[in-house]
C-alpha positions as CSV (number, residue, x, y, z in Angstrom):
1,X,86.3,87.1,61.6
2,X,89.2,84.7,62.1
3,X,89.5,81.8,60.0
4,X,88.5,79.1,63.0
5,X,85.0,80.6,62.6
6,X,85.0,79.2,59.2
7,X,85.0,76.0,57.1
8,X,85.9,74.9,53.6
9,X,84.0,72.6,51.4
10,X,85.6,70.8,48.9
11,X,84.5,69.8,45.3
12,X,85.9,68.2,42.2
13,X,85.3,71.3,39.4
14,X,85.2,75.2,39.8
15,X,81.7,74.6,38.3
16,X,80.4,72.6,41.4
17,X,81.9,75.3,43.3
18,X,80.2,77.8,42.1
19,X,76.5,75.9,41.6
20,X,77.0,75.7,45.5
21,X,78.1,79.9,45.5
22,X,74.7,80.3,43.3
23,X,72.5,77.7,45.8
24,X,73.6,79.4,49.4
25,X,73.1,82.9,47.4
26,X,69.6,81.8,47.1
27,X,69.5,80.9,50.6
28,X,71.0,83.7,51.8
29,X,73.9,82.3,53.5
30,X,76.9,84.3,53.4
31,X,80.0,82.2,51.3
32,X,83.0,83.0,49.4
33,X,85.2,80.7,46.9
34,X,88.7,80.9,48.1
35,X,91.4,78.9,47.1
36,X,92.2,75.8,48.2
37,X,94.1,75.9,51.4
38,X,97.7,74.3,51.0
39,X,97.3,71.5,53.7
40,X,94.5,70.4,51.6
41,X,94.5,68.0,48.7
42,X,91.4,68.7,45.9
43,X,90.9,68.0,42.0
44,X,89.6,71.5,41.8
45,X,92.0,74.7,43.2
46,X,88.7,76.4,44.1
47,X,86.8,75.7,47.2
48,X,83.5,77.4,49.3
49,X,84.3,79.0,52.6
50,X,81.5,79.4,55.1
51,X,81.0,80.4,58.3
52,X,81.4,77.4,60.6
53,X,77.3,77.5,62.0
54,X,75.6,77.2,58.3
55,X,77.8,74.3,57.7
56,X,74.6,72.0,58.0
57,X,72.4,74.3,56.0
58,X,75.7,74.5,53.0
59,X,76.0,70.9,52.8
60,X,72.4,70.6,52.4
61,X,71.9,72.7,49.7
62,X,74.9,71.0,48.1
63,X,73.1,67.9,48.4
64,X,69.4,69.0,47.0
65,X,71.4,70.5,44.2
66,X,73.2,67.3,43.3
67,X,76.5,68.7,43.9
68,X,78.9,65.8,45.2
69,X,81.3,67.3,47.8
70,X,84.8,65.9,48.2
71,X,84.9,67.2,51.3
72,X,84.3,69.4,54.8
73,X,87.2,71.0,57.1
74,X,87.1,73.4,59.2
75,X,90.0,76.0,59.5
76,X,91.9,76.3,62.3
């Protein structure tokens, strides 16, 4: 896959990052922490990739988990 089909979301701690890994496991949508892409500013030098159509369905479970996000981009 190239990286336009996905999207980063951004949080302020690794932990966050990885409650959000833990909650889209559960869900069974594909994700993978990554680094935090260079043209993007974050607290936290860890991010969650995900493929651009369970964008909706990530932020979600972010959000019923009570993980604040700092942010959504896509990656061109």
């Amino acid at each position: 896959m190239s990286s336009g089909e996905h999207a980063v979301i951004l949080v302020h701690s690794a932990y966050h990052a990885l409650k959000i890994e833990r909650l889209l496991g559960a869900r069974n949508v594909p994700c993978r922490l990554v680094p935090v892409p260079r043209q993007l500013s974050s607290d936290c030098g860890v991010c969650v990739r995900v493929h651009r159509s369970d964008v909706d369905i990530a932020l979600a479970a972010a959000r019923e988990g009570g993980v604040e996000i700092q942010g959504c981009h896509s990656l061109e």
